[in-house]
Legacy VTK file of the C-alpha trace (Angstrom):
# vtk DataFile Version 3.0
C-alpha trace
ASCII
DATASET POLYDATA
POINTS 169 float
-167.872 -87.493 221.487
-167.323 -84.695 219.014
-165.528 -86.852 216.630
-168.442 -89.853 216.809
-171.210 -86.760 215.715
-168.723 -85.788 213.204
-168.514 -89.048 211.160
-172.854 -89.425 211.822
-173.351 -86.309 210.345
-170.739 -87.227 207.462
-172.459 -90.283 206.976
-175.890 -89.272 206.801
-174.381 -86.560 204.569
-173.522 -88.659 202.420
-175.995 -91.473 202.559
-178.335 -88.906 202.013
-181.899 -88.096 203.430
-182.228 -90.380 206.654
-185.391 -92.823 206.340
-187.919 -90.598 208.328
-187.712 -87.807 205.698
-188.450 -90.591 203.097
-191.329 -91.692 205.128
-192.572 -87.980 205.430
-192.428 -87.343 201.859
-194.444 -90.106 201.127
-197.031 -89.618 203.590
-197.409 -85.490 201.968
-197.443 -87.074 198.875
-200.473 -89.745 199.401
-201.969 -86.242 200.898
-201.465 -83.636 197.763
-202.447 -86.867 195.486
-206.085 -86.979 197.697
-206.571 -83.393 198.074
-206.084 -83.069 193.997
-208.682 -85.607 193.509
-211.498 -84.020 196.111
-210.475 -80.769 194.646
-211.938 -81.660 191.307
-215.037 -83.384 192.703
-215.691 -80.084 194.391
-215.238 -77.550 191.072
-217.435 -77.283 188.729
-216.471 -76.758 185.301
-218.719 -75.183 182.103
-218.530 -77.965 179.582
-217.849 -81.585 180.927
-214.703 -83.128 178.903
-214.949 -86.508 177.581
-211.726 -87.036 179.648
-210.852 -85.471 182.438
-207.065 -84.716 182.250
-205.290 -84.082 185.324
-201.534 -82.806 184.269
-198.382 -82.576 186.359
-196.208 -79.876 185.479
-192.826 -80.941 184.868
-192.709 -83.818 187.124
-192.424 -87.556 186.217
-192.262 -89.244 189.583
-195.053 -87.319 190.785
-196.742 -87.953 187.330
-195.941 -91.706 188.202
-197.334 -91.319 191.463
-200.791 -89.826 190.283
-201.143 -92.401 187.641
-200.846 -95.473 190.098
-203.257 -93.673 192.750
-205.666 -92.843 189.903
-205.344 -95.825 187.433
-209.278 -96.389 186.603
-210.657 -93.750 188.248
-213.425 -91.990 187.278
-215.006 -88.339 188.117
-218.350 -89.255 188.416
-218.954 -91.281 184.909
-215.916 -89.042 183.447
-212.520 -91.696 182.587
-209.412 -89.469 184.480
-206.460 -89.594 182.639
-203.054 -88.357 184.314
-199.975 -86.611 181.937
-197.013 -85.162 182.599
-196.606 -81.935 180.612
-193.551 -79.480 180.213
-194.539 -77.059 177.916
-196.812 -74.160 177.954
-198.252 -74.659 175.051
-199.731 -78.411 176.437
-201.825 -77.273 179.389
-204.684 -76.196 177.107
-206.351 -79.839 177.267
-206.300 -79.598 181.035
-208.735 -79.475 183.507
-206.537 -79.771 186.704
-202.495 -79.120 186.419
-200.542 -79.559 189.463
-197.309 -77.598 189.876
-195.268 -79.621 192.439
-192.195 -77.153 191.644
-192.074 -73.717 190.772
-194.128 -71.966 188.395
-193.367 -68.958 186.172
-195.663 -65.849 186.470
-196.210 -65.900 182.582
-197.888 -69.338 182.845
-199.963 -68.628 185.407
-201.124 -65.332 183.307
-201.886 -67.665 180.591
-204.069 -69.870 182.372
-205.545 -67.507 184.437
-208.690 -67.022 181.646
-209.182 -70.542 180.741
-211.272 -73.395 182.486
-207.805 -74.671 184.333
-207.995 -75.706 188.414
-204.535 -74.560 188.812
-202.196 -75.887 192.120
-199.195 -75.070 193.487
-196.728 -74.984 196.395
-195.340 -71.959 195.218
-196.051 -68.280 196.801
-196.926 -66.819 193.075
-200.388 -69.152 192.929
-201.347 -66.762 196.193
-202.175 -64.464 193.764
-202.422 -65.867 189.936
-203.281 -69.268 190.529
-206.744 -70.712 191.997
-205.357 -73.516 195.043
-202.113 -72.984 196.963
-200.966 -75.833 199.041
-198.787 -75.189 201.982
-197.615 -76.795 205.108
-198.708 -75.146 208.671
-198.338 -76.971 211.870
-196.784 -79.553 209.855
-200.143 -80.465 207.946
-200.941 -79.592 204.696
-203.521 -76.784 204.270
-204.817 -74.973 201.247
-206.190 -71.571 200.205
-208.498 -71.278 197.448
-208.406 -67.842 195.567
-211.999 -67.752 194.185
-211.685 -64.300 192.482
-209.188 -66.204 190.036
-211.744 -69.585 190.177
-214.926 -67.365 188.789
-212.164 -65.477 186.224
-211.498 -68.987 184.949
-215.018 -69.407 184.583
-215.158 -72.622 187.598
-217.212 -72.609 190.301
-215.746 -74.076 193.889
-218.176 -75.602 195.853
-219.247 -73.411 199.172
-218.448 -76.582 201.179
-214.521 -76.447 199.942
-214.426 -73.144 200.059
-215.013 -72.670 203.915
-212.354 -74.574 204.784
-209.743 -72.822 202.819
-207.130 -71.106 204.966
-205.679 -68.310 204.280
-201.708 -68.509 204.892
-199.900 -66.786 207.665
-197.352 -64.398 206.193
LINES 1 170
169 0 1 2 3 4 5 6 7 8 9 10 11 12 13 14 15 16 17 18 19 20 21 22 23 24 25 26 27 28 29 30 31 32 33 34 35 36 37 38 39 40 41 42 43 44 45 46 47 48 49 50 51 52 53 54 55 56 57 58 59 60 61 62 63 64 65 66 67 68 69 70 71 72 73 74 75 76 77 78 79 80 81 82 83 84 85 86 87 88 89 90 91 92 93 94 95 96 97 98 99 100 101 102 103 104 105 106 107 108 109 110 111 112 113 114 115 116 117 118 119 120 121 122 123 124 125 126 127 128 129 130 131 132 133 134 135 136 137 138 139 140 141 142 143 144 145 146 147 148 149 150 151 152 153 154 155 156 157 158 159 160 161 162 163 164 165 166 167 168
């Protein structure tokens, strides 16, 4: 008995991830990809852009992801446009970036002042960045800091804004 869970646990060792994970990282993807899109059709920003440019920080299959869900969208009569960006100096022509891994304090300092929704998994967007996602009771949640929203100089509708959650510690 010990030696059959032995050679499952090799084998799905090195197989890799067993289908259901697959299946579960799909489904929270198809989730952070509609929660990115309702987040910008709840902000407001100062000037409209003649595109809106969602970026991905340093991540091309999520990139590739967001450009299949959002090929010919539009926000409202505004064309979206989805690119993947790696450098700091790139995020300026954003109006949403999404940081699917982590994110360095410095960056998030930078954008903290400009029109940027920023988005993150990451603990550090508690406090510097404007929507952290995070996984509770094995949904996905998010908690809007609006101090860092009104900084930015966006405005987060009252209707998202009440159901932001604030994480358990």
């Amino acid at each position: 008995m010990i030696l059959r869970l032995l050679i499952l646990f090799t084998c799905i060792f090195l197989i890799g991830k067993p289908a259901f994970a697959d299946e579960e990282t799909e489904r929270e993807n198809k989730i952070k990809i509609a929660y990115l899109f309702h987040f910008s059709q709840f902000t407001e920003w100062s000037t409209k852009p003649s595109v809106f440019n969602f970026c991905i920080y340093d991540d091309i299959s999520f990139g590739s992801l967001l450009k299949q869900a959002y090929v010919g969208k539009k926000l409202g009569e505004t064309p979206v446009n989805v690119q993947n960006i790696t450098e700091k100096s790139n995020v300026d022509n954003c109006q949403l970036i999404y940081f699917p891994n982590s994110v360095s304090t410095e960056l998030l300092s930078h954008l903290n002042k400009k029109p940027i929704l920023s988005i993150g998994s990451q603990k550090n967007i508690v406090e510097q960045g404007i929507i952290y996602l995070f996984e509770e009771e094995q949904k996905v949640r998010f908690f809007i800091n609006n101090s860092v929203a009104i900084a930015s100089g966006l405005k987060i509708s009252s209707q998202l804004l009440t159901l932001s959650k604030e994480p358990q510690p």
